[in-house]
C-alpha positions in Angstrom: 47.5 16.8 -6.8 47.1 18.7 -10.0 45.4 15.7 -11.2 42.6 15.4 -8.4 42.0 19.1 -9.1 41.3 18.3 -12.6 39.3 15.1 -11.6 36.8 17.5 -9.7 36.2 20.0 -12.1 35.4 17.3 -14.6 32.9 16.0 -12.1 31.8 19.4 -11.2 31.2 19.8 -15.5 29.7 16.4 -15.9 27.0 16.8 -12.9 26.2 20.3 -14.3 25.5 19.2 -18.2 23.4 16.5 -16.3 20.9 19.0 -14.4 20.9 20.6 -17.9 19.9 17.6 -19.6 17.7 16.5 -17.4 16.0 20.3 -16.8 15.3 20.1 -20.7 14.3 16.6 -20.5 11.8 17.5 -17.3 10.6 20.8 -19.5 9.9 18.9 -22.9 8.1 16.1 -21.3 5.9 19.0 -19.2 4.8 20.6 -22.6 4.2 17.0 -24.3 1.8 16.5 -20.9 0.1 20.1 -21.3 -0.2 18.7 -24.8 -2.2 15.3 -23.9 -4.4 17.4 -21.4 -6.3 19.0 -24.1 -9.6 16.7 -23.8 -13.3 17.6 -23.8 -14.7 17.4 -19.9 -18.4 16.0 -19.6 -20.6 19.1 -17.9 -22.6 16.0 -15.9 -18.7 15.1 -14.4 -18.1 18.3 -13.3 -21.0 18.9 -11.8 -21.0 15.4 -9.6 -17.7 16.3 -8.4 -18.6 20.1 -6.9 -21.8 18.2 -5.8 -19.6 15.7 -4.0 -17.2 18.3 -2.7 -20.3 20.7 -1.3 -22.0 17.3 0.4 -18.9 16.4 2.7 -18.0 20.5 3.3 -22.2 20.4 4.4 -21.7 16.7 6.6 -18.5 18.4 8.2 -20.5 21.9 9.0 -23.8 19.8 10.3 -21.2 17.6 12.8 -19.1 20.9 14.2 -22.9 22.4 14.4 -23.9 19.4 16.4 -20.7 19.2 18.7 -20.8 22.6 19.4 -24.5 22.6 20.4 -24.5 19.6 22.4 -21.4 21.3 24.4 -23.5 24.2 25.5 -26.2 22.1 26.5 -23.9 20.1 28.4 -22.2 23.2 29.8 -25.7 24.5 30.6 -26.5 22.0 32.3 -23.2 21.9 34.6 -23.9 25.3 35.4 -27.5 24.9 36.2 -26.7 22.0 38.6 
């Protein structure tokens, strides 16, 4: 018995120096990715990506507009009827 107690605590130290290890390991390879990040960014890229991001938000707005407006004309005319 007193050897299954020991058996866990050495498990119980083992699995903890592994989440150390591999909390330093996850922390060094997050700086060394930082590190690699450190690029110049094209002005021209930039600006075709908020362009792209601004055309789809405008598509989405124009097809909720149109939806919405063809249901009050359809309401209307229900009601009219």
């Amino acid at each position: 018995m007193i050897y299954l107690v020991m058996y866990k605590i050495n498990q119980v130290q083992s699995s903890t120096f592994n989440r150390i290890s591999d909390n330093e390991i996850s922390i060094n390879s997050s700086l060394k990715s930082k590190e690699s990040f450190k690029r110049k960014v094209d002005i021209n890229v930039l600006k075709s990506r908020a362009k792209n991001i601004q055309d789809k938000e405008n598509r989405k707005n124009v097809l909720i507009f149109g939806l919405v407006l063809a249901l009050l004309g359809f309401v209307g005319i229900y009601l009219s009827i």
